[in-house]
C-alpha angles and dihedrals in degrees: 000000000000113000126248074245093053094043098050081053088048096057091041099056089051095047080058103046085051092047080060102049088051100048087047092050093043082058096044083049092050093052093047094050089243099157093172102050084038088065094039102053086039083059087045091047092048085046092053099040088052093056097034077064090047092053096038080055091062104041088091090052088057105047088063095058 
């Protein structure tokens, strides 16, 4: 069974791999000239950094339990 610690770390490190698809894919839509999927995956990319900081906020939290 994983810790609220290990857990917090766990989420973290997703928010941040999916802040890094979406900034990959903004760039491959850029290049493209994919104006649609650019401002989608800009939208994505605002929506995962936001939560990556949600979840950075309550690693502390976690690591007291």
């Amino acid at each position: 069974s994983s810790t609220p610690a290990e857990l917090a770390i766990s989420a973290y490190t997703l928010e941040n791999l999916e802040i890094g698809v979406y900034h990959a894919l903004r760039g491959i839509a850029r290049r493209l000239h994919d104006h649609e999927t650019e401002v989608v995956a800009q939208q994505i990319l605002e929506q995962e950094e936001d939560a990556a900081e949600l979840v950075a906020s309550r690693i502390d939290r976690a690591l007291l339990v």
